[in-house]
C-alpha positions in Angstrom: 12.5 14.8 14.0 15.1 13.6 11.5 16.3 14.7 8.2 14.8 11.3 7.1 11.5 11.7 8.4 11.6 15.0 6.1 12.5 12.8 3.1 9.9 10.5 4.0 7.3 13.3 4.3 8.3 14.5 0.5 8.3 11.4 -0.9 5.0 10.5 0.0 3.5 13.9 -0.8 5.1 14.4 -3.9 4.6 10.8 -4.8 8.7 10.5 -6.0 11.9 8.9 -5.0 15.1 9.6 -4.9 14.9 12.7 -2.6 18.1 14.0 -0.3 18.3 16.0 2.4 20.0 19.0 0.1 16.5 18.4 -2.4 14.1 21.7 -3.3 10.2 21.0 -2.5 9.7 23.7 -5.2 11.8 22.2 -7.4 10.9 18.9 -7.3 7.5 19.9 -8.4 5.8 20.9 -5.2 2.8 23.7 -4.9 1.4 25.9 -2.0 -1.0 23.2 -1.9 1.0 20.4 -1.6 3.1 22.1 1.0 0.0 22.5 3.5 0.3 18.5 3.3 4.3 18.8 4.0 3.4 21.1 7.0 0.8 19.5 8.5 3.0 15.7 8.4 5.7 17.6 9.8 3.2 18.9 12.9 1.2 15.7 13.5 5.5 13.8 13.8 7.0 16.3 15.4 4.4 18.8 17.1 5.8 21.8 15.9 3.7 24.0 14.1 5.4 25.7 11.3 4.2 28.7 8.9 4.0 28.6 4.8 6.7 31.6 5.5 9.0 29.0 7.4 8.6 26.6 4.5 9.2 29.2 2.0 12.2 29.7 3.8 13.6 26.2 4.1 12.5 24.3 1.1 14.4 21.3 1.7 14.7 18.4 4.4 17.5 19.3 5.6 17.0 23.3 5.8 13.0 22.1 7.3 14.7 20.2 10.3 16.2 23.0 11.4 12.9 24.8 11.6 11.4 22.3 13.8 14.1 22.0 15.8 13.7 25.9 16.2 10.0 25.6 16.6 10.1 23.0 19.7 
């Protein structure tokens, strides 16, 4: 999974543009809510199951990649 999936994911989630690899979730708005919806697009893409601990952890495209590569 690429960084631009990841951008794509919080885009569509959080229903903005203009989102880089470097880009918060929390920041840009984002909830515990909406982050279940980040997680589970990440796990249907990629396959890897990550926690609402590992997203806490790695907010942003970039940082969430590395998770999932991690996680596979």
């Amino acid at each position: 999974m690429g960084v631009d999936t990841v951008i794509a994911i919080f885009s569509r989630v959080l229903e903005t543009d203009g989102i880089a690899a470097d880009s918060d979730f929390f920041a840009l708005g984002g909830d515990s809510l909406i982050a279940t919806r980040v997680l589970s697009a990440v796990a249907r893409e990629s396959g890897a199951e990550l926690t609402f601990e590992d997203f806490l952890a790695a907010p942003t495209p970039a940082a969430l990649v590395t998770r999932v590569a991690g996680a596979l």
